[in-house]
C-alpha positions as CSV (number, residue, x, y, z in Angstrom):
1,X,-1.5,2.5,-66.0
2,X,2.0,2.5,-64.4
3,X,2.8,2.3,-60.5
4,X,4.4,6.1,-61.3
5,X,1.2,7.5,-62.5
6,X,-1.2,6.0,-59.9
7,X,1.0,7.2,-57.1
8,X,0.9,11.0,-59.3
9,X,-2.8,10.7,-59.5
10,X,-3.3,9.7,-55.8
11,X,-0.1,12.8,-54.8
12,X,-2.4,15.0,-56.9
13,X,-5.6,13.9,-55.0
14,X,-4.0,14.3,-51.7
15,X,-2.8,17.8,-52.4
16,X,-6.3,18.7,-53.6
17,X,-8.2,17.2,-50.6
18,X,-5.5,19.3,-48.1
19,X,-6.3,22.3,-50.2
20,X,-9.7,22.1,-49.3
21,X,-9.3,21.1,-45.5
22,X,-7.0,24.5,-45.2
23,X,-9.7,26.4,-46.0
24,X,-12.4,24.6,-44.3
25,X,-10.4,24.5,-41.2
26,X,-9.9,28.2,-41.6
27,X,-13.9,29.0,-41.5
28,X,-14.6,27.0,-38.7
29,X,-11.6,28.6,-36.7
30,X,-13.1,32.5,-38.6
31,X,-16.6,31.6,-37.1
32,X,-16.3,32.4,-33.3
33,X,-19.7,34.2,-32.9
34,X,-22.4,32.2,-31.0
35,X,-25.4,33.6,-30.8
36,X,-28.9,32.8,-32.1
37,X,-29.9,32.4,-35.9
38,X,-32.6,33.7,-37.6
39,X,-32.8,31.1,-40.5
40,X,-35.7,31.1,-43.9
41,X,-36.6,28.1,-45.4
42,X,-38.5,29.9,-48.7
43,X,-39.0,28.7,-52.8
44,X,-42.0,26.9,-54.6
45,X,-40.4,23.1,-53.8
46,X,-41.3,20.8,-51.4
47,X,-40.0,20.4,-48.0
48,X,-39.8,23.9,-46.1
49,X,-42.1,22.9,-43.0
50,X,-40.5,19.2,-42.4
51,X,-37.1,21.0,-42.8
52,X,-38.4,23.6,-40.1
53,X,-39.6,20.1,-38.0
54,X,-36.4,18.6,-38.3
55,X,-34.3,21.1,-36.6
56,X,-36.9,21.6,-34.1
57,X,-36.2,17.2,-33.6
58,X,-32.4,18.0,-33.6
59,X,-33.1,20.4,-31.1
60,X,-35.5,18.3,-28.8
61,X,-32.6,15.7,-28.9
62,X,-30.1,18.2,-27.6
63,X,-32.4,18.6,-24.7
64,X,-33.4,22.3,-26.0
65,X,-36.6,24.2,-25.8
66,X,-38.6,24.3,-28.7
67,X,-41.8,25.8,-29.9
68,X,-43.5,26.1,-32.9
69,X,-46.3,28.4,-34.4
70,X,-48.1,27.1,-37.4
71,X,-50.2,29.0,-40.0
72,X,-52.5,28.5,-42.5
73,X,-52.6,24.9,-41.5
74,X,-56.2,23.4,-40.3
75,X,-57.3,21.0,-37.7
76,X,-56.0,17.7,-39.6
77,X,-53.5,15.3,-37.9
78,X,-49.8,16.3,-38.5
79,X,-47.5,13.8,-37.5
80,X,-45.0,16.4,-36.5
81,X,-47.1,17.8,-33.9
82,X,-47.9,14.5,-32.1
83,X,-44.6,13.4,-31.9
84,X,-43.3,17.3,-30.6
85,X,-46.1,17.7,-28.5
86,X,-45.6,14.2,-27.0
87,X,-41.9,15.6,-26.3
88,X,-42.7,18.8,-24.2
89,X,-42.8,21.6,-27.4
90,X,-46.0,23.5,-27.2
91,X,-48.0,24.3,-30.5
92,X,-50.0,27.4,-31.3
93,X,-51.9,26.3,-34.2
94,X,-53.9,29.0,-36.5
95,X,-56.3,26.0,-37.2
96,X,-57.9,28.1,-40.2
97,X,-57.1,26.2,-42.8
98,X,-56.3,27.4,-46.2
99,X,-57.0,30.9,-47.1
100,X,-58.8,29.9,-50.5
101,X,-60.9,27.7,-48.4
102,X,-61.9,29.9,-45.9
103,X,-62.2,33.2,-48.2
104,X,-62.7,34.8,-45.3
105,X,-60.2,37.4,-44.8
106,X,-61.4,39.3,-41.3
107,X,-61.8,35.7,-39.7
108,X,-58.1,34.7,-41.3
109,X,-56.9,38.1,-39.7
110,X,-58.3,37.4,-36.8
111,X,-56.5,33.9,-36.5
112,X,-53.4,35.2,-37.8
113,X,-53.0,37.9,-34.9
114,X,-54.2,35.6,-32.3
115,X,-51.5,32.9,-33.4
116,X,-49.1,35.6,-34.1
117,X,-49.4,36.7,-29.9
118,X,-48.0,33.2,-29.0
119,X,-45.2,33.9,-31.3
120,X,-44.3,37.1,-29.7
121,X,-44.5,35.8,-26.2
122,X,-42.1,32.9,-27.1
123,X,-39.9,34.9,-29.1
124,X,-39.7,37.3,-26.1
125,X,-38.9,33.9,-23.5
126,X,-35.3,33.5,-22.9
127,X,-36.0,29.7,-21.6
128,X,-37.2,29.2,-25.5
129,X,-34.4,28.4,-27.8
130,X,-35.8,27.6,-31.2
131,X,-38.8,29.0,-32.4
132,X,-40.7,27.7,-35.5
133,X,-42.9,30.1,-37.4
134,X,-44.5,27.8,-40.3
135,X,-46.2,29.3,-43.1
136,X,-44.9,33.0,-42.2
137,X,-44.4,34.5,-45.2
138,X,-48.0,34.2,-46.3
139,X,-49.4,36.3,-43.6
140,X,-46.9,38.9,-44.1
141,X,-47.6,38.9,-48.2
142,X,-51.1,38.7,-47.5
143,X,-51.2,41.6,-44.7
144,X,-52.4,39.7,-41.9
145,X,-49.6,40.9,-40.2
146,X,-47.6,44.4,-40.3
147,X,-44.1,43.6,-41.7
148,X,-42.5,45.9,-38.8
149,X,-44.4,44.2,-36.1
150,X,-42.4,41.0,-37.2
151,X,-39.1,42.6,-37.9
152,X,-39.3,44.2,-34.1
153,X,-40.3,41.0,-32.4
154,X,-37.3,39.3,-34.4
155,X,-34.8,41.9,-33.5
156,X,-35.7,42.3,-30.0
157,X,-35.3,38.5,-29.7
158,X,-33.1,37.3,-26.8
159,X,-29.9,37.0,-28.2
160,X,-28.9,32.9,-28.0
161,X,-32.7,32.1,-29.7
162,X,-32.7,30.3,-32.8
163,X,-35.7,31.5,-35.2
164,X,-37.0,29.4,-38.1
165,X,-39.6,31.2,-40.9
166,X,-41.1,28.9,-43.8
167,X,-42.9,29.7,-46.5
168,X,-43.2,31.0,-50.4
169,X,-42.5,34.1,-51.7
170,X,-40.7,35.4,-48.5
171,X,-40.8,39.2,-48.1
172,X,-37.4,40.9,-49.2
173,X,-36.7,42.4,-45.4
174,X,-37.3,39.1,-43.5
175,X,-34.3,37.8,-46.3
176,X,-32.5,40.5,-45.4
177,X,-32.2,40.0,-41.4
178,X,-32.1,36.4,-41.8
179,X,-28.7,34.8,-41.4
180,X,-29.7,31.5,-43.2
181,X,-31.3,31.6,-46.1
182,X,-32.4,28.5,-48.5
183,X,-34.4,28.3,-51.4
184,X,-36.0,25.4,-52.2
185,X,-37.1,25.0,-56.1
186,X,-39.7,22.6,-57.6
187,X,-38.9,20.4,-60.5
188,X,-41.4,18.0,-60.0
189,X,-44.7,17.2,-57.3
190,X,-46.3,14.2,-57.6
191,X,-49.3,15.9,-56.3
192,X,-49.2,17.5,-60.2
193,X,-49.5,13.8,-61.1
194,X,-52.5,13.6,-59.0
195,X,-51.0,11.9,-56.1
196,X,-53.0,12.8,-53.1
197,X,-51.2,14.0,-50.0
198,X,-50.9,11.1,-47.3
199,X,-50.1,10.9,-44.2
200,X,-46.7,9.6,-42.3
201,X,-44.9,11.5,-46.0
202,X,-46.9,14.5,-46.5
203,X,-48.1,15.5,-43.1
């Protein structure tokens, strides 16, 4: 390869790479708005609650309010909760466990509107900036909560407060108000290997 066509390929390259910071920079400078964002973490693949957990960590670190609601989870240790907890964001934990284990569906609904009361209080608080509402979607699919009671409490949120839903199978009008939406897709679990769940990686 000549000196000539090294210093083409590299002119090429460079034209290329300013091509793409144009139109990055011109996003950035398009996205003026700041308000809150109502973001879903939804699909059958791993990693929806610790992504949820994560920006609630990013948001501890920036020295913003946090707190999270978690249902269908049980009583079992989640290492996410101790080290939140231990950093001023309260929990309001279902603490049902799994609705196949329970098969109890007036005691889930129960649980579900009790848990679902700390959410609206803290999506009400304007001191609140981030709220976490793990494992959502199932109690909207499942009708332990009415849709429009969720949609108002979102919508009437105060306008700077971050919202973060997870869960499967999300419900087409909490996709549609969301800002953010991910999908996450499985192509493989080693729990389908019969790897157990363990804790400090699973929970």
């Amino acid at each position: 390869m000549t000196i000539n066509t090294e210093q083409r390929q590299q002119q090429r390259h460079r034209e290329r790479q300013q091509k793409v910071k144009e139109a990055v920079d011109a996003k950035v400078a398009a996205a003026t708005e700041e308000r809150g964002v109502l973001m879903v973490l939804t699909g059958n693949g791993k990693g929806k609650s610790t992504a949820g957990f994560g920006t609630v960590a990013r948001a501890v670190g920036h020295g913003k309010q946090a707190a999270v609601v978690q249902f269908i989870k049980g009583n079992w240790d989640c290492g996410e909760r101790k080290l939140l907890e231990a950093n001023g964001v309260p929990f309001e934990v279902m603490a049902t466990g799994f609705t196949w284990e329970t098969q109890d569906r007036e005691a889930d609904t129960a649980a579900a509107l009790k848990a679902w009361e700390a959410a609206e209080c803290w999506l009400a608080d304007p001191a609140i900036d981030l709220v976490l509402l793990d494992e959502l979607t199932y109690m909207v699919s499942y009708h332990y909560l009415e849709l429009e009671r969720v949609l108002s409490a979102l919508r009437q949120r105060p306008l700077h407060q971050h919202v973060i839903i997870t869960g499967r199978n999300c419900h087409r009008q909490l996709i549609e108000l969301a800002d953010t939406v991910s999908e996450l897709e499985c192509v493989k679990h080693a729990f389908e290997a019969g790897i157990k769940a363990q804790p400090g990686f699973d929970y």
